[in-house]
N, C-alpha and C positions, 0 to 999 in steps of 0.2 A: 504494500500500500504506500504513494506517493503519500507524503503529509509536507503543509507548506515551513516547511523550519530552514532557515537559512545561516548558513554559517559564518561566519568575518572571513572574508580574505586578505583584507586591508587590516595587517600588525598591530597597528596602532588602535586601530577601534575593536580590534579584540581584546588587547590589554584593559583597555578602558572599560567595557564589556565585564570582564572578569573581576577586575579594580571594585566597579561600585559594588556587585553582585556579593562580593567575601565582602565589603565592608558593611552591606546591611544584613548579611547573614551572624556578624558577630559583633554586631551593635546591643549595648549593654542594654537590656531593660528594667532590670532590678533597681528599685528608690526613685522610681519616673509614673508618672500617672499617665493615663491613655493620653490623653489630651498633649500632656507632653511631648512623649514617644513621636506621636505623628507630625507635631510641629518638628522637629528634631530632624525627622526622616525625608521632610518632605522635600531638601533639596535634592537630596541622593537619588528620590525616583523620579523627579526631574528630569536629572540627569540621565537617568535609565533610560526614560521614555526616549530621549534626542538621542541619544547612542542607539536603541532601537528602530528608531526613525531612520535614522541614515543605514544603517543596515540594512533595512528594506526598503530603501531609496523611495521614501512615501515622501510626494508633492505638498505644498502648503496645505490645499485644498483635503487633500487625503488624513492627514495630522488634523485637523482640524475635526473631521466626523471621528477619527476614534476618539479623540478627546472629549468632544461632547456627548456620543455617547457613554464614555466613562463616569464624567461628572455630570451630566444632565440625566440622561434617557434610563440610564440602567435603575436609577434611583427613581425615578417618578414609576416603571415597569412596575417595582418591588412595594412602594410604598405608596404611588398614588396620590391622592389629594392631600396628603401628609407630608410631601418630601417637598426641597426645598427649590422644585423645577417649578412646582406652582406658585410658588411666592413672587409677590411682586418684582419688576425688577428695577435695579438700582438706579437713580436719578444721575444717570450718567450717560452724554457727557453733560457740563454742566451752563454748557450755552443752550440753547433753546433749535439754533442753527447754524449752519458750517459748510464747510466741501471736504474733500479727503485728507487735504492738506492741516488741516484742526483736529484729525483722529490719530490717537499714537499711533498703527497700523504694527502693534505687536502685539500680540496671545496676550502676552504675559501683565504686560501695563494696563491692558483693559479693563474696562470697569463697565458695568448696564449696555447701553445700548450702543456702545463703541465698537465691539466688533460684527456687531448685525450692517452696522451702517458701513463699514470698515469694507467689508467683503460683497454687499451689494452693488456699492460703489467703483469696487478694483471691476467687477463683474463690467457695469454697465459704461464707464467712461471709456473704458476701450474702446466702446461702438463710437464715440462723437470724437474724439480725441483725434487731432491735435487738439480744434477750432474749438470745442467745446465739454463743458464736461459738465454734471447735475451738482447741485448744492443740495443739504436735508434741511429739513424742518420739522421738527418731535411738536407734536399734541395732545397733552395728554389732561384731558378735562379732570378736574378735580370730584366731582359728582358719579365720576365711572370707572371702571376697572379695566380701561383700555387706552391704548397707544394706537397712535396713526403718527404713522412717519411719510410727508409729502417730498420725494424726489422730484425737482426742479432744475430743468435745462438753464445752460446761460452759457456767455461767452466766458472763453480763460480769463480768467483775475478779475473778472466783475467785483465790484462791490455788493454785499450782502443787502440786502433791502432792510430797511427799518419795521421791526416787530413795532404794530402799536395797537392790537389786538389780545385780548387772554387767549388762552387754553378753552376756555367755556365757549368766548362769539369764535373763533377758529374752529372748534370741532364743528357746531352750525355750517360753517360755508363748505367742509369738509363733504360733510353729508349730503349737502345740494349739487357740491359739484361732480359728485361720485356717479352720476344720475348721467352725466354728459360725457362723451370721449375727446377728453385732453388731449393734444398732441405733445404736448413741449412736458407734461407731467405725470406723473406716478404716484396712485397713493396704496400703501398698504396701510390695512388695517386690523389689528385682532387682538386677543385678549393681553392682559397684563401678565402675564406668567413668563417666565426664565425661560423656560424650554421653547417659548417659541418665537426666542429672541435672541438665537447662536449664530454663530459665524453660518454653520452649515447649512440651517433652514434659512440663511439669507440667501446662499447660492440656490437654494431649491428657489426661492422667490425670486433671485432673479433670473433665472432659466426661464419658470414658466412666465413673464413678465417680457422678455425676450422673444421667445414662441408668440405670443399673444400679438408682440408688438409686427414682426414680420406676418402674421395673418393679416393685420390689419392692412397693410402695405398692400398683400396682396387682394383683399378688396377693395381697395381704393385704385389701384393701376385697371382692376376688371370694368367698375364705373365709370374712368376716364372714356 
C-alpha cells in the first residue's frame, strides 16, 4: 500500500525535522500546569508545522486550509455551537476601510478580519492590476450578529473616501443595493462567527465571486 509520507532529502530540513521533534519529545512537564505546557510549546510546533510545510512543498494557499482546518473547523466539527469558531470575531483590523496595502498580509500578525480581507484581495486584484485594484469596507451594525465587507474598484493610490455614515445607515444602503448588479463592487455578506471568516473560505469566496463575475460578462457580450 502507497501511503503519502515523505521523506527530507534536503540535510538540512531533516536535521531541523529531527531537532524540534526530540526537543518536544523531552520537554519537561513536571511543576507546569496545562495552560503553561502549551504556551511553552507552542513555538516549537510552529516551527514543526513550517519544516513540515516545506517538506511537502505546500503553496500559501494550501498552508493556509490545513491550518484553518486545525484551528477553526476541526473544533467547531467536535464541539459545535460551543467552540470558539462561533464566537464573534475580533474587531480587527481596526480602520473601518483600506486596500491590501493596510493588511499585514502574514498568518501570523493577523488578527479578525485581516486575513479574510488579506487573501480575497491577493485573489481578486490580480484580475485589475496594474491600472487598478479594490479597497474594503467592514459593516458591521451594532443591532446584528453580522458582517458585510463591500469590495470597491478604484484606481492605484486613490485616496480612500471619507466614512461619514455609521454601521446602522450603511448596512441600510447595503441591503438596497444588494437588490441591483454593481459593476465596479462586491459585497459579501454572513454571519459573525470565526469560521466563516478565514483566509481559506475567503479564496472559496472569491473563486465563486470570480465565476459569477465572468458569467456575467458572458451575458452581457450575448445582449450586445
Amino acid at each position: 500500500m502507497s501511503l503519502p509520507i515523505c521523506f527530507p532529502k534536503d540535510e538540512r530540513l531533516r536535521k531541523e525535522i529531527v531537532g524540534i521533534v526530540d526537543a518536544l519529545m523531552s520537554w519537561p512537564t513536571h511543576n507546569l500546569l496545562a495552560g503553561d505546557i502549551l504556551g511553552a510549546l507552542a513555538p516549537l510546533e510552529q516551527a514543526l508545522d513550517e519544516a513540515i510545510f516545506k517538506l511537502y512543498g505546500l503553496s500559501e494557499s494550501e498552508r493556509d486550509l490545513v491550518l484553518d482546518l486545525c484551528e477553526v473547523n476541526l473544533e467547531f466539527l467536535y464541539q459545535d455551537s460551543k467552540s470558539n469558531a462561533v464566537r464573534s470575531v475580533e474587531r480587527f483590523p481596526s480602520s473601518l476601510q483600506g486596500t491590501i496595502k493596510n493588511l499585514p498580509g502574514d498568518r501570523k500578525l493577523e488578527r479578525g478580519l485581516e486575513g479574510y480581507l488579506y487573501a480575497f484581495l491577493k485573489m481578486w486584484n490580480r484580475e485589475i492590476m496594474p491600472q487598478g485594484e479594490f479597497r474594503w469596507r467592514i459593516i458591521r451594525p451594532s443591532h446584528l450578529s453580522m458582517i458585510a465587507v463591500v469590495f470597491t474598484t478604484q484606481e492605484m493610490s486613490d485616496p480612500l473616501p471619507i466614512i461619514d455614515k455609521t454601521d446602522e445607515e450603511e448596512w441600510d444602503i447595503v441591503l438596497k443595493r444588494c437588490s441591483n448588479a454593481l459593476r465596479q463592487e462586491i459585497y459579501i455578506i454572513k454571519r459573525d462567527e470565526r469560521r466563516l471568516w478565514t483566509r481559506s473560505v475567503a479564496r472559496e469566496d472569491a473563486e465563486a465571486t470570480l465565476v459569477q463575475a465572468m458569467h456575467l460578462q458572458e451575458m452581457m457580450r450575448e445582449t450586445v
